[in-house]
N, C-alpha and C positions, 0 to 999 in steps of 0.2 A: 547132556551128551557132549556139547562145546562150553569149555572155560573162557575162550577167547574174549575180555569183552567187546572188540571189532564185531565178531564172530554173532555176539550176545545183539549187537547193535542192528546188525544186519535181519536178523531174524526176528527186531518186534518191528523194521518196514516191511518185512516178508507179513507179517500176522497185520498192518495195518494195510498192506495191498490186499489181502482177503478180505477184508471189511470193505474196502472203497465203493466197490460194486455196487453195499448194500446201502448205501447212502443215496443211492439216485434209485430207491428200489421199484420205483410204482412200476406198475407192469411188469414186475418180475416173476417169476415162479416161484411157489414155495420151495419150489425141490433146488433152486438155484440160493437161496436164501439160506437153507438148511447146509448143503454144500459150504457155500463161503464161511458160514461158520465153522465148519467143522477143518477147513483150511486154518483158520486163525486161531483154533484152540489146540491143533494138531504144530503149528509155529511155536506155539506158547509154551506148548508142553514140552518142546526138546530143551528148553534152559531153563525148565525147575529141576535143581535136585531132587538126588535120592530116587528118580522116576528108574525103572526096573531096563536093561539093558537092553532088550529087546523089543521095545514099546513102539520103537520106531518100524519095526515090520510090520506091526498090530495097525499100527498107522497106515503103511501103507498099504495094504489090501484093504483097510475101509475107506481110503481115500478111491480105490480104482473101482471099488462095489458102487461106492458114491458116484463116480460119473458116469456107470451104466445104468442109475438110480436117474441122474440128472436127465438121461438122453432116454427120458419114456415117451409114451404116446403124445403128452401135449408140449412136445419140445418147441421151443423158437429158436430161430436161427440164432439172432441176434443176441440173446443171452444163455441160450444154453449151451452153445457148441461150446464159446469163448471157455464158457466155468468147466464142460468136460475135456479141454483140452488142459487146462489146468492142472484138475483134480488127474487126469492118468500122469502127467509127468513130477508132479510135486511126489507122488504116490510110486511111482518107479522109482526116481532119487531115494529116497525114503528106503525104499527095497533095498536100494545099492550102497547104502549109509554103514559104516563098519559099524560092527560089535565092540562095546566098551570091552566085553567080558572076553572078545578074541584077542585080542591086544595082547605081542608076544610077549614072556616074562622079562624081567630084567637082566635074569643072565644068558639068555638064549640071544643070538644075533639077530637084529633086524634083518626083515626080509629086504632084499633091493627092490626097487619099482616102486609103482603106485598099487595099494594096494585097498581095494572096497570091497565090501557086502561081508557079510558072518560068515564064520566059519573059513577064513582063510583065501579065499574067493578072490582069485586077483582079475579084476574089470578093465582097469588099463583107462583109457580116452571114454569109455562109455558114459560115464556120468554128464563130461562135457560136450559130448556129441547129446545125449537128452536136452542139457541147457539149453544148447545151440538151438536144438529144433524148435524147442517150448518158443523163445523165442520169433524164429522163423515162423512159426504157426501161429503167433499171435499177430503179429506184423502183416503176415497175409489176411489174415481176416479183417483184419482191421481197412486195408488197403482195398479188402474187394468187396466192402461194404459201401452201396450208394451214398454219397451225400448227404442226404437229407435223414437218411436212418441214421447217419452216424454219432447224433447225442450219447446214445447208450454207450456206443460200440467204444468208445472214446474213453468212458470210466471203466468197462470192461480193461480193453489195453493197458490203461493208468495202473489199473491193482495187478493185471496178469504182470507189469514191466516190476513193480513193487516184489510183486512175487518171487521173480525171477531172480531177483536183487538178493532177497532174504533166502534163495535159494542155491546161493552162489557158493556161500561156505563147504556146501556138501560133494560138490564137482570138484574143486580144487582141494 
């Protein structure tokens, strides 16, 4: 999807802040475990070639299935909310990711603006109003998590700020 190697760089600390979580995983839920994976191999997979142009929407609807997957009956605060807040904005971004294969031709003029999502779809600020919040939302949790809970909440933050990082190329 991205040739950049910056771009390339950014994106295997996005795929290794999906992992972090699961480093400290005791007490974690399977359903958060399965989740963080499927963030790091959904990272992985935008800078192998030859992957199919639209792979990244396939992504993102099973990334947003995925955090209403995470957030079932035996959710905890402390790590599930952190990974569904995650998984819905890595998984919007994703959504708002342009089409290789909408990419205007070569003799037709570029559009002006900022332009994201398939099919011509011009989004404007949205992407980095998402960043922003993702952000904003992790910051807050983290923040209004007690003290003494906050071991977890700490490597949650760490991979979500990772995240954030390797999900940066797609806003801008």
């Amino acid at each position: 999807m991205f040739e950049i190697p910056a771009v390339h760089a950014a994106m295997i600390v996005g795929a290794v802040g999906a992992l972090v979580p699961m480093w400290r995983a005791h007490g974690t839920d399977c359903r958060v475990r399965i989740a963080h994976g499927a963030m790091a191999v959904s990272m992985v997979a935008m800078m192998l070639p030859g992957m199919p142009a639209g792979i990244h929407l396939l992504e993102g609807v099973v990334l947003i299935a995925l955090a209403v997957f995470v957030t079932g009956e035996t959710m905890h605060r402390r790590t599930a909310v952190p990974c569904a807040v995650d998984l819905t904005a890595m998984g919007v971004l994703l959504l708002l990711a342009p089409m290789s294969a909408a990419a205007p031709a070569a003799s037709a003029p570029a559009p002006s603006g900022h332009h994201h999502g398939g099919g011509g779809i011009s989004t404007g600020w949205l992407p980095l109003v998402v960043l922003v919040c993702w952000a904003l939302l992790t910051l807050y949790l983290f923040r209004s998590t007690p003290r003494r809970e906050r071991s977890g909440v700490k490597t949650a933050a760490a991979g979500s700020a990772l995240m954030i990082l390797g999900m940066a190329p797609m806003a801008v």
